[in-house]
Backbone as CSV, one residue per row, in Angstrom:
resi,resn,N_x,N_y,N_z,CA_x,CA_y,CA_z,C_x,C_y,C_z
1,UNK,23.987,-10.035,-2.250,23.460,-10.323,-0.942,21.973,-10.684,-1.089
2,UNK,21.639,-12.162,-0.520,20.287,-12.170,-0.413,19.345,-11.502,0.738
3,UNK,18.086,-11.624,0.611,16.986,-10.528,1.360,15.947,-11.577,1.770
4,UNK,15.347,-12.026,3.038,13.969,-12.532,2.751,13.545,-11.310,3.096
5,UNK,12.729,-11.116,1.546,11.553,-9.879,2.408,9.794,-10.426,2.917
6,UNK,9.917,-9.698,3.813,8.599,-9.446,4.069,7.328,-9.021,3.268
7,UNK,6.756,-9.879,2.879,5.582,-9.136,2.071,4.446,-9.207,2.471
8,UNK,3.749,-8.210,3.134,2.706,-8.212,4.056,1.430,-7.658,3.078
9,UNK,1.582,-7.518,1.750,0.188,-7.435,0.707,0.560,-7.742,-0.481
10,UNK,-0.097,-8.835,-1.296,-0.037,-9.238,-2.141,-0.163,-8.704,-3.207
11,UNK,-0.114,-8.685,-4.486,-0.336,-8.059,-6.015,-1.975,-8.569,-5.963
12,UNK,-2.630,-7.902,-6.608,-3.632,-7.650,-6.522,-4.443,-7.613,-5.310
13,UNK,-3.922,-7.768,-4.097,-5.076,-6.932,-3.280,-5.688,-5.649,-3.069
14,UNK,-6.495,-5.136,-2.578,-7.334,-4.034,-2.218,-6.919,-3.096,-0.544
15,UNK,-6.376,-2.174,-0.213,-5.460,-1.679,0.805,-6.584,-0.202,0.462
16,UNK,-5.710,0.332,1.490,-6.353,1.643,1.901,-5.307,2.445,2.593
17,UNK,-5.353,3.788,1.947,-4.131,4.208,2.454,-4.392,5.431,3.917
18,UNK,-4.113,4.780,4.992,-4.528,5.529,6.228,-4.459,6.538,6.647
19,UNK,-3.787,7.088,5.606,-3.746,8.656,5.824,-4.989,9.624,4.640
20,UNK,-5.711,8.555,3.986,-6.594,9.083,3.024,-7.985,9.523,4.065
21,UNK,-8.377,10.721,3.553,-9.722,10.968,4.509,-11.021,10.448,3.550
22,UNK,-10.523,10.451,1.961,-11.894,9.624,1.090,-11.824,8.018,1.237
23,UNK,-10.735,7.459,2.051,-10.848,5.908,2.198,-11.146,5.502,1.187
24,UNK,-10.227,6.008,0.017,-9.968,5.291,-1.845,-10.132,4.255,-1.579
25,UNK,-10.382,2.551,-2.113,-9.783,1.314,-2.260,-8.505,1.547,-3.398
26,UNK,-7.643,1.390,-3.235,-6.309,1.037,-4.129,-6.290,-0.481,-4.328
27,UNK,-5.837,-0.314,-5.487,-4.909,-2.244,-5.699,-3.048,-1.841,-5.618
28,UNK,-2.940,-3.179,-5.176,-1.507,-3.389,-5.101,-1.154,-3.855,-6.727
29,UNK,-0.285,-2.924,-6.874,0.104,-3.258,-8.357,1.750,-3.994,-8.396
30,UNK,2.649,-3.168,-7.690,4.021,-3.284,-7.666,4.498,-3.313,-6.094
31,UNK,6.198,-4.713,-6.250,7.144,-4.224,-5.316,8.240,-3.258,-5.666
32,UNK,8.494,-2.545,-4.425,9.999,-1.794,-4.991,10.999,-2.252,-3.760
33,UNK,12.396,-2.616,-3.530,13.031,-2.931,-2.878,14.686,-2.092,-3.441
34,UNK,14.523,-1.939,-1.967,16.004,-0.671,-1.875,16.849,-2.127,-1.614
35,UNK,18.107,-1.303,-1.458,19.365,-2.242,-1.138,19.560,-2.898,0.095
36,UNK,18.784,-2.364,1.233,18.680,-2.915,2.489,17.640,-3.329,3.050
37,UNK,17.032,-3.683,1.893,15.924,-4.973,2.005,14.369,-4.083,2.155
38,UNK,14.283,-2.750,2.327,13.298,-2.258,2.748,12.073,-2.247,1.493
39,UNK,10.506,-2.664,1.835,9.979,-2.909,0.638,8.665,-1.761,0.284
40,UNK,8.968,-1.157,-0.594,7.497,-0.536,-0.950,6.725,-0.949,-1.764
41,UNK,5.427,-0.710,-1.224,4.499,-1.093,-2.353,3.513,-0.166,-3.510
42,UNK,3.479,-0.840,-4.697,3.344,0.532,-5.767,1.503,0.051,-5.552
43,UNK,0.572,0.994,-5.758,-0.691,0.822,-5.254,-1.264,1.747,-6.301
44,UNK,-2.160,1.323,-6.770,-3.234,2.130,-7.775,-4.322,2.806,-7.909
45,UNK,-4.493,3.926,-8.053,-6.259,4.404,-7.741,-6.137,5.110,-8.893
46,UNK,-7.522,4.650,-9.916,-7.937,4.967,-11.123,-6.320,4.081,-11.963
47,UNK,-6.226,5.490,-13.069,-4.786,5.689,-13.747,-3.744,5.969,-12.886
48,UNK,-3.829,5.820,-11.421,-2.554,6.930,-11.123,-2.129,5.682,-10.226
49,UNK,-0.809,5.772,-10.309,-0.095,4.545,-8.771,1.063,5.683,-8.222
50,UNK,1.203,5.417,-7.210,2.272,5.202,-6.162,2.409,4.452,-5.588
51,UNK,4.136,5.127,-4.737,4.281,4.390,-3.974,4.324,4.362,-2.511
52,UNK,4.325,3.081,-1.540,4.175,3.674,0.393,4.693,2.443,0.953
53,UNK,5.016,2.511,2.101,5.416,1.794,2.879,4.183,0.803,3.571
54,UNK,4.444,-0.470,3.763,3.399,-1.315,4.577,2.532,-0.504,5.649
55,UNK,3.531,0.262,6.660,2.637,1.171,7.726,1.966,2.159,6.962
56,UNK,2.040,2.773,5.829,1.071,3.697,5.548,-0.421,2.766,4.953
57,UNK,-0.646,1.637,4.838,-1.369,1.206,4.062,-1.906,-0.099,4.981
58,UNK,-3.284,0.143,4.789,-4.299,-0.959,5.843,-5.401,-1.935,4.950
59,UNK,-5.662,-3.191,5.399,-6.895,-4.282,4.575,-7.911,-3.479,4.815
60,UNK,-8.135,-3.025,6.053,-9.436,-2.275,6.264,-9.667,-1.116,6.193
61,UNK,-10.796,-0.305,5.737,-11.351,1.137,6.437,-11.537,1.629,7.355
62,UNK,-10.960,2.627,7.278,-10.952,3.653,8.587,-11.950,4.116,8.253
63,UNK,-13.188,3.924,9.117,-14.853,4.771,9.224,-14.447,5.536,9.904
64,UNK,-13.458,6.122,10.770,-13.275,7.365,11.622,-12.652,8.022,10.594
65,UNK,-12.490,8.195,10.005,-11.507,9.011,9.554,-11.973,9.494,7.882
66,UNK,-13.081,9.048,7.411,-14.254,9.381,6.485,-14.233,10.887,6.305
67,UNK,-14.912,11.570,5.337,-15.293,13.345,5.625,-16.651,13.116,5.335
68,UNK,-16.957,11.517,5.168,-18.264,11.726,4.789,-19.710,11.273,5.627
């Protein structure tokens, strides 16, 4: 079965994950795609990646949401 997916951030862009209160910059490293088309994206800070869904992850900074 084919999929158009949606890809709403590219491999190598710079995202921010909106639930972070240090407002990391991450890079987009990886896609992951389940069987029903749903897409995550694998994201990097330092050595370490995971993975999140498009809604957890924003182009911009959240200045509200800073500790600093």
């Amino acid at each position: 079965m084919a999929y158009n997916l949606d890809i709403e951030y590219a491999l190598g862009e710079f995202v921010y994950l909106v639930t972070d209160p240090d407002q990391f910059k991450r890079l987009v490293t990886g896609y992951y795609v389940s069987m029903d088309g749903t897409v995550m994206y694998e994201v990097a800070l330092a050595s370490m990646g995971s993975k999140y869904y498009a809604d957890e992850l924003s182009r911009d900074k959240d200045v509200m949401i800073t500790t600093q």
